[in-house]
N, C-alpha and C positions, 0 to 999 in steps of 0.2 A: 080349463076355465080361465078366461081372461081376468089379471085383477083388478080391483076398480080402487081410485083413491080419492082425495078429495085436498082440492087446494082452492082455497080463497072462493067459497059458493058452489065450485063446477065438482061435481063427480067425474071422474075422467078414468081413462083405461091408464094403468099404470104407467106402462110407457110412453105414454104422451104427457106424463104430469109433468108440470117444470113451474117453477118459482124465475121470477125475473134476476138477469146478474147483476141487478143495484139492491136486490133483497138485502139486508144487513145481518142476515144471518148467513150468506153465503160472503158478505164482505168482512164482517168482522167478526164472524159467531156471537151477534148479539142476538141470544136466542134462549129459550129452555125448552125441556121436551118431557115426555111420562111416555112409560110402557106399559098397557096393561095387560095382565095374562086374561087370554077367554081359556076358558075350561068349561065344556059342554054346553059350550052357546051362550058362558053366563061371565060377564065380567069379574073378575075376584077384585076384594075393596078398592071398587069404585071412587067411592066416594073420599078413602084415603087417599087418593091418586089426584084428585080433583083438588083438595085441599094444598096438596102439597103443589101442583101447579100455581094455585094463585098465590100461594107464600113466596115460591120463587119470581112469579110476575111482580108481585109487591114489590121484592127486592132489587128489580133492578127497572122499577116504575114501566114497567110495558104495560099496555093496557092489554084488554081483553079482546080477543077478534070479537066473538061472540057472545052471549050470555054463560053463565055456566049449564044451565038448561038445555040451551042451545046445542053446546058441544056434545053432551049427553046423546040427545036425537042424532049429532053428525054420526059419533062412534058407534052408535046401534045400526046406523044404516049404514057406515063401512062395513061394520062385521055381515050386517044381512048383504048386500049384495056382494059380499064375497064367499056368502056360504061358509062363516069362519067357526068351526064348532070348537076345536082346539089350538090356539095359537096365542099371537101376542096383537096388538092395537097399538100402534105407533104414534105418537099426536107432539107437533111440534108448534111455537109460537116463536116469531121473531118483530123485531119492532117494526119489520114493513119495509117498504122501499123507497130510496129518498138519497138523491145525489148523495157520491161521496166525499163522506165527511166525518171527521169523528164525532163533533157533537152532535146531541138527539136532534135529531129533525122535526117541526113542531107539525101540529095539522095531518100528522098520516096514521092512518088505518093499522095496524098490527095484522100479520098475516099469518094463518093457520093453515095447515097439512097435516094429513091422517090416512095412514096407509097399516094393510095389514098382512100378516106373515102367516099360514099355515105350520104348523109342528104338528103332525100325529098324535108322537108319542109323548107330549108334553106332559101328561100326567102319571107318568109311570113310575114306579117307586125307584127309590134312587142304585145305581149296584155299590154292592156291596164291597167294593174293590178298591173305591172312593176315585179320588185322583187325586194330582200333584200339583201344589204352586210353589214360587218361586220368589223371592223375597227382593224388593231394591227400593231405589232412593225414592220418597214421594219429592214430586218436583213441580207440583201444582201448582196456583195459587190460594191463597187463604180464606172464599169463601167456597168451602169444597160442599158446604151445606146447600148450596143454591143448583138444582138440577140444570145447569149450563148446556149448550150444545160444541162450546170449546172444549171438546174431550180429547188435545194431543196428544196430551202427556198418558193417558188413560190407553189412547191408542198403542203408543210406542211401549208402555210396560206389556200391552196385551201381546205385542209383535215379540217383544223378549221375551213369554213365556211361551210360545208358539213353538222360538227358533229352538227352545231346548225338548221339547215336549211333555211342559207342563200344562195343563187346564188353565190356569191363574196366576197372576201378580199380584202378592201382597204388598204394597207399599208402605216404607217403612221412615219415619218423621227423624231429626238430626238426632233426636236422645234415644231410640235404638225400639220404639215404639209403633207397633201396627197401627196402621191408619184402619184402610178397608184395601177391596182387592180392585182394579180397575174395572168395573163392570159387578160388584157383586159386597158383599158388607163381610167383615171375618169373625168366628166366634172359635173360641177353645174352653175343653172343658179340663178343668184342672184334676191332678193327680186325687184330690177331696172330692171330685164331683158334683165344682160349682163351675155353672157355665157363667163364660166369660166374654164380653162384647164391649169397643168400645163406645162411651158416652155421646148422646148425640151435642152437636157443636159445630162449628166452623171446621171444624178439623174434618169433619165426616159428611156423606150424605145420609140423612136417617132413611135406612128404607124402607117401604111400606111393608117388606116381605117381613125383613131385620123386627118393625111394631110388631107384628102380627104372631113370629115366634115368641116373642118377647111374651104377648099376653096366653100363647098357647103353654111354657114354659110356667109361668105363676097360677094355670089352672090345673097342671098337673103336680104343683108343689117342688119343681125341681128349684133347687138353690140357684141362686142368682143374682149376679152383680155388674154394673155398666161400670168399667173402670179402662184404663190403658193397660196392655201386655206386652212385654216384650218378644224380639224373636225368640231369645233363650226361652222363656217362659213356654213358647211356641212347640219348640224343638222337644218339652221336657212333658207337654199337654198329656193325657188320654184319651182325647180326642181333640178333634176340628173339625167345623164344614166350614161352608160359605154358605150366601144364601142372596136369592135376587128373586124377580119376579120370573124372569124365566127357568133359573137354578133349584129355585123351589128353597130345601136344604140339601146341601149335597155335601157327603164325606170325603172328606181332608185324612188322605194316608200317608202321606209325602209330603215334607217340608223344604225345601233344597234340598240336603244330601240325606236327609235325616227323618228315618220313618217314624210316624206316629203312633202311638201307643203298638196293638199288636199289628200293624198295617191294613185293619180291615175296619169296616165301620162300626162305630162304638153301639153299646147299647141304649146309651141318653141321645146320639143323633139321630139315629134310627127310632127311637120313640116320637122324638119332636118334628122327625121328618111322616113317619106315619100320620101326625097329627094334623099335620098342614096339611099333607094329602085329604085326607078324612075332610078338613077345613072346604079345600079346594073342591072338591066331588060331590060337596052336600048340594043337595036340589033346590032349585030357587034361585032368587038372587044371592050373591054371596059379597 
């Protein structure tokens, strides 16, 4: 099955999508973007995805291509004429196209693209085995809250946990403090069995998955505090995952050289990871 995408009005076969090269997301990554997970044809928080796009457009004054409404309709009708029952919805905004130039260009249109990805087995419970990441300098810049589409540095950590084979790169602030992972938010539960994430801010991207354990966590009464950790703190945890919209929560056994707890998934991840599944699976919109 051919996939089909959608740029600026046109539905089009994938490989023929293309954005112009004055776009200014392709000239300067002045751009943000949201992923969202479908699981069984149904968007998981929607509507927190949505929110968090126009927080990030706010922030860097892009206007909207479309209504929020609008977008809505585009992404159900990516997902339907791709047949997408378990995968991810890719949806990107950049200020448009417009000589170049560093300053905003006045009088142009913002330009939208929405393309989507097939996963099978996306919802499948997490193994047991976990995996590894890998720890380095975050070397970002300071509004890491703002879902950008200048994700180098995100890249390059993601290539340096590749080249050793780890899952992940946690990146780690000049005072010896976990940010999040490139691609994915970090949580540790302490030797007491309080989990541990940190604070949303500048420092982090808050993600929609990261809210949503968050509230699955306070319905199940597990202890919990948004605060900063170290790597030692890390090294010394009962557990870890990470957690993203496509990661779900996923168990952390491997820290650099240094296994966690007994190297297999803990029993509070594996609870909170059951629960977003359950979350993720229920019927309906979700």
């Amino acid at each position: 099955m051919s996939r089909i995408s959608y740029v600026n009005g046109r539905y089009q076969h994938h490989l023929d999508a293309a954005v112009h090269i004055e776009d200014r997301g392709y000239l300067f990554g002045d751009g943000v973007y949201e992923v969202v997970t479908v699981v069984n044809g149904q968007m998981v928080d929607e509507d927190g995805h949505l929110n968090r796009l126009e927080r990030s457009l706010s922030e860097l004054t892009i206007k909207w291509p479309v209504t929020r409404s609008a977008l809505g309709v585009i992404l159900r009708e990516v997902a339907r004429r791709n047949k997408l029952r378990n995968g991810l919805l890719y949806f990107q905004v950049t200020r448009g196209v417009a000589r170049r130039s560093h300053e905003f260009p006045k009088n142009v249109a913002s330009a939208l693209v929405v393309s989507a990805k097939h996963i099978p087995k996306l919802n499948n419970a997490p193994d047991p085995e976990g995996v590894s990441v890998i720890t380095i300098p975050d070397i970002r810049w300071d509004r890491r809250d703002i879902k950008t589409i200048a994700l180098l540095p995100n890249c390059l950590g993601k290539q340096q946990a590749k080249e050793v084979g780890a899952y992940e790169a946690w990146q780690v602030d000049p005072d010896g403090t976990v940010t999040e992972g490139t691609s994915s938010n970090a949580w540790i539960i302490t030797q007491d069995g309080e989990l541990v994430t940190r604070p949303p801010a500048h420092t982090i991207l808050n993600g929609i998955t990261r809210m949503r354990i968050i509230e699955i966590a306070r319905q199940q009464g597990v202890p919990f505090v948004e605060r900063p950790f170290s790597v030692e703190e890390a090294y010394n945890a009962r557990e870890a995952f990470v957690s993203s919209a496509s990661s779900f929560a996923k168990p952390v056994t491997k820290i650099d050289d240094q296994v966690v707890g007994n190297g297999h998934m803990g029993e509070l991840t594996e609870l909170l990871a059951q629960k977003y599944l359950e979350f993720v699976n229920q019927p309906g919109p979700a």
